[in-house]
GUSENU-778713 format. One record per residue (C-alpha): x, y, z; residue number from 1; chain. Coordinates in steps of 0.5 Angstrom, whole numbers. Example, Ala and Ser with C-alpha at 12.3 -4.5 7.8 and 13.67 -1.06 7.14 Angstrom:
<atom><X>25</X><Y>-9</Y><Z>16</Z><seq>1</seq><mol>A</mol></atom>
<atom><X>27</X><Y>-2</Y><Z>14</Z><seq>2</seq><mol>A</mol></atom>
This chain:
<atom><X>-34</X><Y>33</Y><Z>-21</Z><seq>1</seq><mol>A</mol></atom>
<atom><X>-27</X><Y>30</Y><Z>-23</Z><seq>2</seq><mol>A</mol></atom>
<atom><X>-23</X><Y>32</Y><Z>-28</Z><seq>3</seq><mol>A</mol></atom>
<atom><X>-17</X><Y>30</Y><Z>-31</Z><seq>4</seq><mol>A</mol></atom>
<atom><X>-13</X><Y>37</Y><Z>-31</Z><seq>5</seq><mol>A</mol></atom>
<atom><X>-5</X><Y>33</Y><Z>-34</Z><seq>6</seq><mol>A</mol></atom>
<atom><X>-5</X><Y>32</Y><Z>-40</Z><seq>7</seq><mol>A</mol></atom>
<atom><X>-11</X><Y>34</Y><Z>-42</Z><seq>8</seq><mol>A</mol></atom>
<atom><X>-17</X><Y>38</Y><Z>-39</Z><seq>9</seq><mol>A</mol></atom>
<atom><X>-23</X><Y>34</Y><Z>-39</Z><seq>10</seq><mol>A</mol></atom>
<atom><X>-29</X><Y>30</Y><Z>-35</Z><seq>11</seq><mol>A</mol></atom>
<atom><X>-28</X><Y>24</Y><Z>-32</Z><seq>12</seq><mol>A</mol></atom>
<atom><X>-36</X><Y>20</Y><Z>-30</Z><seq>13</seq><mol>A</mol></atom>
<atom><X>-35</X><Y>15</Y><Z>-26</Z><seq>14</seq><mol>A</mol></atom>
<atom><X>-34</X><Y>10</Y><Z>-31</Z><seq>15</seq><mol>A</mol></atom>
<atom><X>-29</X><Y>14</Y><Z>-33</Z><seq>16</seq><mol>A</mol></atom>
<atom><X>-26</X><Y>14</Y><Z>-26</Z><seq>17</seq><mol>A</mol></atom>
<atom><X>-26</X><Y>6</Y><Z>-26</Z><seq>18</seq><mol>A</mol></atom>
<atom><X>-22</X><Y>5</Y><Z>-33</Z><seq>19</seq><mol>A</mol></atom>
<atom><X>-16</X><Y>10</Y><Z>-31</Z><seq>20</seq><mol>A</mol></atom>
<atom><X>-15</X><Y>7</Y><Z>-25</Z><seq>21</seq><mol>A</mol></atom>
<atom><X>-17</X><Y>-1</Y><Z>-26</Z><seq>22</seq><mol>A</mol></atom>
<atom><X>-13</X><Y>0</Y><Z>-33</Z><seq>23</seq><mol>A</mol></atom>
<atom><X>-7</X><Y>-4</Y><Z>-32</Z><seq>24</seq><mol>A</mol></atom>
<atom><X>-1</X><Y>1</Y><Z>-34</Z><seq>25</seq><mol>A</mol></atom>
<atom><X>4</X><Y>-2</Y><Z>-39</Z><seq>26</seq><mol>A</mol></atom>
<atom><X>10</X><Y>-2</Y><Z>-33</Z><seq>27</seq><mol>A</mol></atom>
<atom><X>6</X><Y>-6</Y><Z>-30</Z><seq>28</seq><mol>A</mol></atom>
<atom><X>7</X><Y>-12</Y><Z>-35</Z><seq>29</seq><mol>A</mol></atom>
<atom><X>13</X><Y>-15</Y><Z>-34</Z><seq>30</seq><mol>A</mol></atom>
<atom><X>15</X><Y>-22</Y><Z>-31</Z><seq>31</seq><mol>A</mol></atom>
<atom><X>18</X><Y>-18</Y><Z>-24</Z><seq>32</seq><mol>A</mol></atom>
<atom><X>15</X><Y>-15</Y><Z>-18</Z><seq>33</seq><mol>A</mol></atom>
<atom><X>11</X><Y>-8</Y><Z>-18</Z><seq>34</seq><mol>A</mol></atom>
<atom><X>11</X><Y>-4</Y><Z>-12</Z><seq>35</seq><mol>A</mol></atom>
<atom><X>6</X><Y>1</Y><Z>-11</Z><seq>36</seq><mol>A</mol></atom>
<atom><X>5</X><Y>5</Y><Z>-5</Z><seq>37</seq><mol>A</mol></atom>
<atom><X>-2</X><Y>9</Y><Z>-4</Z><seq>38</seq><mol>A</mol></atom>
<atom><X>-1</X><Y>15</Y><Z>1</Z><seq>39</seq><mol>A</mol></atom>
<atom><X>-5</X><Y>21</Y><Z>3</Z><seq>40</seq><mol>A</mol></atom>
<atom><X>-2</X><Y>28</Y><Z>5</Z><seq>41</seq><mol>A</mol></atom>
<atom><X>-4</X><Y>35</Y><Z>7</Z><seq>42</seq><mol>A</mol></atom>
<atom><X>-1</X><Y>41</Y><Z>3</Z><seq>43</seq><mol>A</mol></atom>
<atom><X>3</X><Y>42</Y><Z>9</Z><seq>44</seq><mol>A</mol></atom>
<atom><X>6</X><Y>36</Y><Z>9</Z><seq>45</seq><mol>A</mol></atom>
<atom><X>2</X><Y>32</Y><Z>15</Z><seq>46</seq><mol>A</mol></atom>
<atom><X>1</X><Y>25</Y><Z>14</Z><seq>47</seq><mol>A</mol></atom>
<atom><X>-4</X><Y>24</Y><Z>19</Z><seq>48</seq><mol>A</mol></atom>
<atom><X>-10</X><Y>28</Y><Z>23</Z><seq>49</seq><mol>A</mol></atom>
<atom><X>-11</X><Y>27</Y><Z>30</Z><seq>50</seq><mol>A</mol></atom>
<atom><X>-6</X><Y>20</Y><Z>29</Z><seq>51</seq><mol>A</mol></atom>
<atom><X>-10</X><Y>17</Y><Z>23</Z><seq>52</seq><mol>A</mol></atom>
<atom><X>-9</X><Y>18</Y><Z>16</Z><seq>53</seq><mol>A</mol></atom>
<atom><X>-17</X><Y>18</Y><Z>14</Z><seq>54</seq><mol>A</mol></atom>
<atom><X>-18</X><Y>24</Y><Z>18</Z><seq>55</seq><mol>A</mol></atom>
<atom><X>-15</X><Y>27</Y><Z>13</Z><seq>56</seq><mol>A</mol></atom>
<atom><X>-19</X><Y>25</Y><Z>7</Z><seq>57</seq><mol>A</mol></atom>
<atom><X>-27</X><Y>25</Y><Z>3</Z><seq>58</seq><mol>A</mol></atom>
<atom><X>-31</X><Y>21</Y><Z>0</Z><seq>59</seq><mol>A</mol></atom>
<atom><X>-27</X><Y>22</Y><Z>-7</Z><seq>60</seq><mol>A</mol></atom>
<atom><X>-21</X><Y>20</Y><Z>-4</Z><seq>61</seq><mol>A</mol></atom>
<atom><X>-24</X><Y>13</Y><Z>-1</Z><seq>62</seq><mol>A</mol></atom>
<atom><X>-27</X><Y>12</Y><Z>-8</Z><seq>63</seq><mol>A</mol></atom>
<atom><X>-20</X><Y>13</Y><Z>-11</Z><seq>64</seq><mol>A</mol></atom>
<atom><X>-16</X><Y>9</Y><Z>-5</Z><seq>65</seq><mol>A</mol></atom>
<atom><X>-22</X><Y>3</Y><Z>-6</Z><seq>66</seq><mol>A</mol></atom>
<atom><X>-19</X><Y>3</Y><Z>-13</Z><seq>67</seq><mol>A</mol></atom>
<atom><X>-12</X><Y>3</Y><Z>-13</Z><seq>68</seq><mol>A</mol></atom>
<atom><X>-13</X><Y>-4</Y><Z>-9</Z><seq>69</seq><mol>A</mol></atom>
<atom><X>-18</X><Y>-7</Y><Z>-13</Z><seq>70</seq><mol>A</mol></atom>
<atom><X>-14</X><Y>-9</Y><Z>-18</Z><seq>71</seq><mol>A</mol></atom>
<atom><X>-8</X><Y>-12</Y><Z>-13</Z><seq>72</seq><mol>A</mol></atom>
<atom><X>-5</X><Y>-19</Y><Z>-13</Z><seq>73</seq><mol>A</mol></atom>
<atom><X>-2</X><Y>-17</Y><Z>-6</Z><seq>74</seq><mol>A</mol></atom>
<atom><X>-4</X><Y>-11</Y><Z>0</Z><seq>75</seq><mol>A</mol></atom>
<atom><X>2</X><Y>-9</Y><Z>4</Z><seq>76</seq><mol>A</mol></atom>
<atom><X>2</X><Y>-6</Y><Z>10</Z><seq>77</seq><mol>A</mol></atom>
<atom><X>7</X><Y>-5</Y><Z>16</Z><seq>78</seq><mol>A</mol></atom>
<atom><X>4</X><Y>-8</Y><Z>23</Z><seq>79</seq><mol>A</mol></atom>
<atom><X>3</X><Y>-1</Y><Z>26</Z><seq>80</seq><mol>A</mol></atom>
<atom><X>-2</X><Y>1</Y><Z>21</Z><seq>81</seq><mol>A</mol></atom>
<atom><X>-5</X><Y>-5</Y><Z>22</Z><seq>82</seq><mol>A</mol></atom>
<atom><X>-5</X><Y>-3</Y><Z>29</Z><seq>83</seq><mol>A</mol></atom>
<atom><X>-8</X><Y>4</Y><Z>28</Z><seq>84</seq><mol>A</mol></atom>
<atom><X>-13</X><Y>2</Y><Z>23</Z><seq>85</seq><mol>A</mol></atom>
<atom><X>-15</X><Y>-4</Y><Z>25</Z><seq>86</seq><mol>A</mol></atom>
<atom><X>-16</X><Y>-8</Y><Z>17</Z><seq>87</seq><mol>A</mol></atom>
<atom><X>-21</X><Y>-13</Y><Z>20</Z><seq>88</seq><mol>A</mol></atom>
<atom><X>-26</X><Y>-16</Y><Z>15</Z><seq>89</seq><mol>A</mol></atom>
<atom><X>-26</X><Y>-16</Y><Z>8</Z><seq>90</seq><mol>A</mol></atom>
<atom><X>-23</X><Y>-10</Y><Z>5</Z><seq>91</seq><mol>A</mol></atom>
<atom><X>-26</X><Y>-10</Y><Z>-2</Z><seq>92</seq><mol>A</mol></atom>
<atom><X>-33</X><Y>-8</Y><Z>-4</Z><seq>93</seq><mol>A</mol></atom>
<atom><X>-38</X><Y>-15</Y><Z>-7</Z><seq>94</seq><mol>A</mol></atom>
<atom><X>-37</X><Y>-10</Y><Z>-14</Z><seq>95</seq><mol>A</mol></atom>
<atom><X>-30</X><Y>-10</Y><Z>-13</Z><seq>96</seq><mol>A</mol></atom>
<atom><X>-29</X><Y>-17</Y><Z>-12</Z><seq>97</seq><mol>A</mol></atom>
<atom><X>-34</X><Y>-19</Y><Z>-17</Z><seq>98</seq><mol>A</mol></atom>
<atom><X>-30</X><Y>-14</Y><Z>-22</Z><seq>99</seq><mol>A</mol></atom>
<atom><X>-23</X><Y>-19</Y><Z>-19</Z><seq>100</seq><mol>A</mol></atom>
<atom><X>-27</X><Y>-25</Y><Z>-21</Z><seq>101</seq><mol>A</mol></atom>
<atom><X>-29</X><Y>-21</Y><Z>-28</Z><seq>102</seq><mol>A</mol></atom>
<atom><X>-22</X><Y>-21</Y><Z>-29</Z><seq>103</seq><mol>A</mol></atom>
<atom><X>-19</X><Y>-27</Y><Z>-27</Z><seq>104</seq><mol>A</mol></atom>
<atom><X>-16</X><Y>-25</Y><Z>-20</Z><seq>105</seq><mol>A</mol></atom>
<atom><X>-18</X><Y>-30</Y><Z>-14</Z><seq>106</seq><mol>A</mol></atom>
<atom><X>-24</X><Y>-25</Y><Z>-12</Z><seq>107</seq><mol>A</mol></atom>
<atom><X>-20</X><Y>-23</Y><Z>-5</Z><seq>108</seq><mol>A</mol></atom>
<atom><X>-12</X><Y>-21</Y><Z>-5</Z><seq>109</seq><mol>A</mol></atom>
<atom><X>-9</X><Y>-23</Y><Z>1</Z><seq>110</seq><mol>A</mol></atom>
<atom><X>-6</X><Y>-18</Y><Z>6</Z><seq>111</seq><mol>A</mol></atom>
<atom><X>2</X><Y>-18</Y><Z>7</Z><seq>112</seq><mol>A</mol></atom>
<atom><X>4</X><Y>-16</Y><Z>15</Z><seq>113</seq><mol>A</mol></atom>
<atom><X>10</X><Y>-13</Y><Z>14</Z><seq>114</seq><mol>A</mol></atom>
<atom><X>12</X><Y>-14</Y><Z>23</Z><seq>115</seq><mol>A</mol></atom>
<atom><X>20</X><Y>-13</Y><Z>24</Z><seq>116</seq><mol>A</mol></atom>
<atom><X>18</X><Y>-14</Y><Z>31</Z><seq>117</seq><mol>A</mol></atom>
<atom><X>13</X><Y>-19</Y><Z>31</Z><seq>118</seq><mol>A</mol></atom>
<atom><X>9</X><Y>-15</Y><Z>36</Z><seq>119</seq><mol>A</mol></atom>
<atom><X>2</X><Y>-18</Y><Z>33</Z><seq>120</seq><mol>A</mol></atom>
<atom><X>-3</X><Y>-19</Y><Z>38</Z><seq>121</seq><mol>A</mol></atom>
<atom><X>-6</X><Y>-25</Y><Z>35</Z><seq>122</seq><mol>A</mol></atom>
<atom><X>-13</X><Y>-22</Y><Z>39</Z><seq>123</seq><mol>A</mol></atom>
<atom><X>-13</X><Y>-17</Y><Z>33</Z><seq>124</seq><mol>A</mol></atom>
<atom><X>-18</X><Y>-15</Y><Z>29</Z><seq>125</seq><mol>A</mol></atom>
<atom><X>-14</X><Y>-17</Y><Z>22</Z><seq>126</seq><mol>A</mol></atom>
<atom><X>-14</X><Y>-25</Y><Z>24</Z><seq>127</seq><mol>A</mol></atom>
<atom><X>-21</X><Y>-25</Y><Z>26</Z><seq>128</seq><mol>A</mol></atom>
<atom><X>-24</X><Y>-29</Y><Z>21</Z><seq>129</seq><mol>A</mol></atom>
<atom><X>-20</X><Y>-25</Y><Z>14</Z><seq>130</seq><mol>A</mol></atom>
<atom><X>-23</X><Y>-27</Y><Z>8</Z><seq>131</seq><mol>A</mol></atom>
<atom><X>-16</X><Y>-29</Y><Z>5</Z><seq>132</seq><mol>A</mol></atom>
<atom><X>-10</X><Y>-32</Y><Z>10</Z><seq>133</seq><mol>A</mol></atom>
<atom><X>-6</X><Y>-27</Y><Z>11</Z><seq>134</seq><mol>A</mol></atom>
<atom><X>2</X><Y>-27</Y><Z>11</Z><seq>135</seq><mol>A</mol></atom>
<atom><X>7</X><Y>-24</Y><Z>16</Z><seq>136</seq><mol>A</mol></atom>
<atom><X>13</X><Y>-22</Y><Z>14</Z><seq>137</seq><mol>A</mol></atom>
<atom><X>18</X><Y>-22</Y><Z>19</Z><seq>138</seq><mol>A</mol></atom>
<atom><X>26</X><Y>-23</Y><Z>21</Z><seq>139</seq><mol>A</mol></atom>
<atom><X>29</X><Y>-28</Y><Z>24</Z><seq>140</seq><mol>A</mol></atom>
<atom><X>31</X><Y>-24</Y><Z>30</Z><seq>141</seq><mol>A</mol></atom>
<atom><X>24</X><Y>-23</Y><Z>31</Z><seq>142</seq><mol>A</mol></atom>
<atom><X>22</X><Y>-31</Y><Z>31</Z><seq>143</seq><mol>A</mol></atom>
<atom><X>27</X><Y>-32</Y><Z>36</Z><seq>144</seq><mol>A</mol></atom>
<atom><X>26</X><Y>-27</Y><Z>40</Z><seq>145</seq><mol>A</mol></atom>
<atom><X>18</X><Y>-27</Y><Z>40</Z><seq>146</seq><mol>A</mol></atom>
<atom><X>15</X><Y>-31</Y><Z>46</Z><seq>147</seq><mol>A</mol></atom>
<atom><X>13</X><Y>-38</Y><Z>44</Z><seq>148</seq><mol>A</mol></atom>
<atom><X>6</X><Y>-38</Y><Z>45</Z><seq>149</seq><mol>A</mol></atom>
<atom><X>5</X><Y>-32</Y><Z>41</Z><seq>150</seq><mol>A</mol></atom>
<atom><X>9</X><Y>-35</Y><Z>34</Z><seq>151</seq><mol>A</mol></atom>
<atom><X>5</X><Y>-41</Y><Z>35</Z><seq>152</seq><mol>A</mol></atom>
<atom><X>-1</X><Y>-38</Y><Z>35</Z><seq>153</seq><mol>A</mol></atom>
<atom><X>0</X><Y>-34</Y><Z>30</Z><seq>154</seq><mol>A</mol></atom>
<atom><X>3</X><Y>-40</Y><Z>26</Z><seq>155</seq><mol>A</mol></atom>
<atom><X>-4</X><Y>-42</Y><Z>27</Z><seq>156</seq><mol>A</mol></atom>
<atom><X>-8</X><Y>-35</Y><Z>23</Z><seq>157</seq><mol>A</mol></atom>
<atom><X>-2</X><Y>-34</Y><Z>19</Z><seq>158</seq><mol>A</mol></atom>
<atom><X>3</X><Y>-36</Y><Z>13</Z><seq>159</seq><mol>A</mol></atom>
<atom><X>10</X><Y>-34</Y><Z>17</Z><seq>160</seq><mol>A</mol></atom>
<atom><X>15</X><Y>-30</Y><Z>12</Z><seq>161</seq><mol>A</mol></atom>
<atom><X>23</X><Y>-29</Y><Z>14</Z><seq>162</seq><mol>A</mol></atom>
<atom><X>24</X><Y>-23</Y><Z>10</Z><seq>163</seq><mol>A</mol></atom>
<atom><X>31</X><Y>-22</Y><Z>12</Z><seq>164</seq><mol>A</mol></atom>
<atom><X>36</X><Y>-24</Y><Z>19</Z><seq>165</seq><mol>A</mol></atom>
<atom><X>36</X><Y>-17</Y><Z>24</Z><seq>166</seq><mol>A</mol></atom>
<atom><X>35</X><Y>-12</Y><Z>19</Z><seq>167</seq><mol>A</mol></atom>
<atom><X>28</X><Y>-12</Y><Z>13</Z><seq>168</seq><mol>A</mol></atom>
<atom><X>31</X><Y>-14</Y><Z>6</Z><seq>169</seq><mol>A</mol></atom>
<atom><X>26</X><Y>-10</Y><Z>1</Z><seq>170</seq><mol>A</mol></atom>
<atom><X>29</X><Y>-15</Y><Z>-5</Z><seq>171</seq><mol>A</mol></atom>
<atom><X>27</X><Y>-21</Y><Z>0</Z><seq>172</seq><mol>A</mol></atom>
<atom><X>21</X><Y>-19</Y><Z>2</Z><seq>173</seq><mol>A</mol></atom>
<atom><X>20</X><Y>-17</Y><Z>-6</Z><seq>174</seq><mol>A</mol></atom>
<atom><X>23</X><Y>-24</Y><Z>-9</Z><seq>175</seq><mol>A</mol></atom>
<atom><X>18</X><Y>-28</Y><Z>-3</Z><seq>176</seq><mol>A</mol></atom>
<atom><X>12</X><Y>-25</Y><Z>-5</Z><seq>177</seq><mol>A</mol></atom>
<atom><X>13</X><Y>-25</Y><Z>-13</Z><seq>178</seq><mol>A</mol></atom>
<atom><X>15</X><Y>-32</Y><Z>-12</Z><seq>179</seq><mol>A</mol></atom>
<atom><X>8</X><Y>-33</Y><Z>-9</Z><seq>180</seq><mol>A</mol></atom>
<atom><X>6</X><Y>-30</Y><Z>-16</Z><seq>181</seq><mol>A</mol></atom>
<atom><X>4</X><Y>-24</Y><Z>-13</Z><seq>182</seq><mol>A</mol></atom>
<atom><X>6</X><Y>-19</Y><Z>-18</Z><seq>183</seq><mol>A</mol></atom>
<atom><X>3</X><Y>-12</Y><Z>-17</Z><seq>184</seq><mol>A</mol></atom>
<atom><X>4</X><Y>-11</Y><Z>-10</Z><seq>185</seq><mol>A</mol></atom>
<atom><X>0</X><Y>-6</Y><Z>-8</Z><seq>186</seq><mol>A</mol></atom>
<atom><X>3</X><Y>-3</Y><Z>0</Z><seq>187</seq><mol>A</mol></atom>
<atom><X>-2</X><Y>2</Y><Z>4</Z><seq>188</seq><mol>A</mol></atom>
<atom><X>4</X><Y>3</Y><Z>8</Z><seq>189</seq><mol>A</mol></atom>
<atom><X>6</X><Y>7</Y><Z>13</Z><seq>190</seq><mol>A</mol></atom>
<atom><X>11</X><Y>12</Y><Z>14</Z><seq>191</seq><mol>A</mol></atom>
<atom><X>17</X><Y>7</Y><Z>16</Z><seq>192</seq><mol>A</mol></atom>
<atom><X>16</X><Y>1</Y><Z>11</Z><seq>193</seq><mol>A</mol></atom>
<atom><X>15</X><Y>7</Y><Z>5</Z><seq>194</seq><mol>A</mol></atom>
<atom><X>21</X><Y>11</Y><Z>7</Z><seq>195</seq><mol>A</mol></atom>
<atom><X>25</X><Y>3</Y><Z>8</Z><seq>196</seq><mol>A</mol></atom>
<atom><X>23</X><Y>1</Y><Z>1</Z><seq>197</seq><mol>A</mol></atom>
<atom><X>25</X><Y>8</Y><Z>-2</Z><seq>198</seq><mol>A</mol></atom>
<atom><X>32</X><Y>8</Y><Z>1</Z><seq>199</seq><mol>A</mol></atom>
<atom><X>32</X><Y>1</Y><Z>-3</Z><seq>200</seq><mol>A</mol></atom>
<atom><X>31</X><Y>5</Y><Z>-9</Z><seq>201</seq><mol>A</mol></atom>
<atom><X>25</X><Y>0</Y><Z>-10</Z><seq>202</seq><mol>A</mol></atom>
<atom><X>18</X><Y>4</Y><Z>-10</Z><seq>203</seq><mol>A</mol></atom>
<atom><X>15</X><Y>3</Y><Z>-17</Z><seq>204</seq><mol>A</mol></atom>
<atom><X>10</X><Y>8</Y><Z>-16</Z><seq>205</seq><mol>A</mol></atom>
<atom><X>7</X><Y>14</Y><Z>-12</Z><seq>206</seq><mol>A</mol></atom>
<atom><X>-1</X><Y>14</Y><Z>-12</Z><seq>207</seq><mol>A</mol></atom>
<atom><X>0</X><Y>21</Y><Z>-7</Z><seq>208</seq><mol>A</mol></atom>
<atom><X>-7</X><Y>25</Y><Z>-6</Z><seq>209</seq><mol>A</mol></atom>
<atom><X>-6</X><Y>32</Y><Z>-4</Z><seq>210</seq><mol>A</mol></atom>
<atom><X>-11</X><Y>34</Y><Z>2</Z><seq>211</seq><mol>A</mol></atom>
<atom><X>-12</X><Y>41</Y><Z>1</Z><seq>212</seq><mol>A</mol></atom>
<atom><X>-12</X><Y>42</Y><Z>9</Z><seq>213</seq><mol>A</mol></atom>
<atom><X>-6</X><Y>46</Y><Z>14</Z><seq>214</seq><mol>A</mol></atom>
<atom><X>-6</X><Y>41</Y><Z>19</Z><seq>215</seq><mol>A</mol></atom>
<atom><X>1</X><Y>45</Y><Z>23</Z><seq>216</seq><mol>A</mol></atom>
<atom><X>2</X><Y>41</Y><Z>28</Z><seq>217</seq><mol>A</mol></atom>
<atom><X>8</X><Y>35</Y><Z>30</Z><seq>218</seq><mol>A</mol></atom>
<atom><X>5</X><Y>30</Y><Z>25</Z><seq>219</seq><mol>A</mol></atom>
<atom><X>10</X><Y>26</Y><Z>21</Z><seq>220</seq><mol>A</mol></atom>
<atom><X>11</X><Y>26</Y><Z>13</Z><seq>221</seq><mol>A</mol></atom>
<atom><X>9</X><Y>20</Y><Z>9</Z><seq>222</seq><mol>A</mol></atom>
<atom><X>16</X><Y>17</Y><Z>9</Z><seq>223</seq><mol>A</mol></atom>
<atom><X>21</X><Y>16</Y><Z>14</Z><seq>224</seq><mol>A</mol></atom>
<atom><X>27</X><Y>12</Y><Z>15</Z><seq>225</seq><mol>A</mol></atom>
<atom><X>35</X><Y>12</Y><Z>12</Z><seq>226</seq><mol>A</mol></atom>
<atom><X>37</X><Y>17</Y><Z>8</Z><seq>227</seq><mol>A</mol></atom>
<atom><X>36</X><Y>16</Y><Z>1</Z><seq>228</seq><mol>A</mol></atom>
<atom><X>40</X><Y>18</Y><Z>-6</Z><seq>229</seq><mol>A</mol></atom>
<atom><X>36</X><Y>24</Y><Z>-11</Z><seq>230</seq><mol>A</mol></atom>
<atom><X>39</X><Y>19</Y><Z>-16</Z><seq>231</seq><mol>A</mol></atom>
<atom><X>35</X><Y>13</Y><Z>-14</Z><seq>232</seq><mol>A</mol></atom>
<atom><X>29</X><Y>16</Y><Z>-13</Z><seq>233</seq><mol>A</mol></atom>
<atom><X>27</X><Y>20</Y><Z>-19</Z><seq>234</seq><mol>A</mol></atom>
<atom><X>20</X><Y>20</Y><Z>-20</Z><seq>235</seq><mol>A</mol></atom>
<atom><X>16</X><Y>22</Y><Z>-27</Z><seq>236</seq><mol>A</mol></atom>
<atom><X>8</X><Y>25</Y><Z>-26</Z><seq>237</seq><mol>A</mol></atom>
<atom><X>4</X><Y>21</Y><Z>-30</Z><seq>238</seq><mol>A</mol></atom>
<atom><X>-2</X><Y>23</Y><Z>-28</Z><seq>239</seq><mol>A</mol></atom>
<atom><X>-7</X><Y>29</Y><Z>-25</Z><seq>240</seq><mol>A</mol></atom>
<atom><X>-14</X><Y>28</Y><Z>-23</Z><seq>241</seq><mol>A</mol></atom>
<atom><X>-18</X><Y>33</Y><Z>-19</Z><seq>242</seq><mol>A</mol></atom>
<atom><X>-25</X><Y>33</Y><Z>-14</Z><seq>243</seq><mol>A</mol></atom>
<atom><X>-27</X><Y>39</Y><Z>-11</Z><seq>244</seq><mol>A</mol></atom>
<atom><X>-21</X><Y>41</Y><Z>-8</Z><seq>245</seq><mol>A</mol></atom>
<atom><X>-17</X><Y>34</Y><Z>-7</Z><seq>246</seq><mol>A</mol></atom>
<atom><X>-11</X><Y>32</Y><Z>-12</Z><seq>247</seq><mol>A</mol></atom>
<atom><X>-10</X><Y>25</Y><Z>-14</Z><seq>248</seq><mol>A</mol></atom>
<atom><X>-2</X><Y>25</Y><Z>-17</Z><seq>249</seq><mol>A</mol></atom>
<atom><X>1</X><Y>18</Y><Z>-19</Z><seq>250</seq><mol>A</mol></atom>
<atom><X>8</X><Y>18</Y><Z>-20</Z><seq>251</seq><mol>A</mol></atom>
<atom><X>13</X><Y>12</Y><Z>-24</Z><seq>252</seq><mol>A</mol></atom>
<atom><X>20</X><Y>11</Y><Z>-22</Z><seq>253</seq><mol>A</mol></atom>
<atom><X>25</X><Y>13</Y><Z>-28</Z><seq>254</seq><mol>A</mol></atom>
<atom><X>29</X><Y>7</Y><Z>-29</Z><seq>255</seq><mol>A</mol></atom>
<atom><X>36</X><Y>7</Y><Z>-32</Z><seq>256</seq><mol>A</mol></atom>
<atom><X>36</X><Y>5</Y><Z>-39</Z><seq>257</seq><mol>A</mol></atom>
């Protein structure tokens, strides 16, 4: 059972489920970009369990995650989760991509690879027959730098996006994918694409499931990266769902008036 326990206690069915998650929130209506990232933590801070952030997870917290990404103009995620997780196929369900059709959203959104290196083998499951042609947003050092072959044959599976020269420019990446129309970008992270974007002060929202597990351990935080300023950062809870032990809080950047 789910529960809505902020601001007011009550019993969310599963219809009620897909209205609190699906409903497009009021910050996201205006003509610029919203960037969302969706994570997944235990209680003492570990972002993975034996190297995966799915270990840590329940079918409730697949159910919210399905969710938060149905309703995305955009799927962004850093090269290394592509690598770890694979992403092959298609990534939303037949009702899922129904609902998106329902409401007037191409019935798949297309994946953004964020890959400052370039270091994508063309072999990898992602390129394989993808339901949607995917982008790689990458630098201009990494075009240069990466062996020809390999550009050429991602050229052949992929759109190609400099998002900076040497070094990833957020506010780049950001004006390339809104320039496409892509206005509600939804990123699955990881770690060091959520702690770039924060540093940047440019993290919309937070959609953070608490996994009530100790994991101990060497496992890394949800973000790491440059240091970034308490100002640029502060966050607002807006809402707190609750299944069986598992938290789900979404967090909104406060914007300076």
């Amino acid at each position: 059972m789910i529960e809505r326990i902020f601001p007011h206690p009550a019993v969310l069915s599963s219809a009620d489920l897909e209205h609190e998650l699906l409903a497009a929130p009021a910050e996201n209506s205006s003509a610029r970009a919203w960037l969302s990232f969706n994570f997944i933590s235990s209680i003492d801070g570990a972002a993975t369990l034996d190297g995966l952030s799915g270990k840590l997870g329940n079918p409730w917290d697949l159910r919210v995650f399905s969710l938060l990404r149905q309703s995305a103009d955009v799927i962004l995620v850093g090269a290394a989760t592509i690598r770890a997780e694979g992403y092959g196929g298609e990534l939303l369900s037949a009702a899922a991509q129904q609902w998106r059709h329902e409401n007037w959203l191409p019935r798949h959104p297309p994946l953004a690879i964020v890959s400052g290196s370039l270091n994508l083998d063309p072999e990898l499951e992602v390129f394989r027959d993808p339901p949607v042609r995917p982008l790689i947003l990458t630098l201009e050092s990494a075009l240069a730098q990466a062996p020809r072959e390999r550009v050429t044959a991602l050229e052949n599976l992929a759109e190609i996006v400099t998002i900076g020269g040497d070094v990833l420019d957020p506010q780049r990446l950001l004006s390339e994918l809104a320039a496409r129309n892509f206005k509600r970008i939804h990123s699955e992270g990881g770690p060091s694409l959520l702690g770039t974007f924060a540093a940047a002060g440019v993290v919309d929202e937070l959609n953070l499931t608490l996994s009530p597990l100790l994991v101990g351990g060497a496992s890394g935080r949800i973000a790491h990266g440059p240091a970034t300023s308490e100002l640029a950062n502060s966050m607002e809870l807006r809402r707190i769902l609750k299944a069986d032990s598992m938290l789900f809080l979404r967090y909104v950047r406060q914007h300076n008036s």
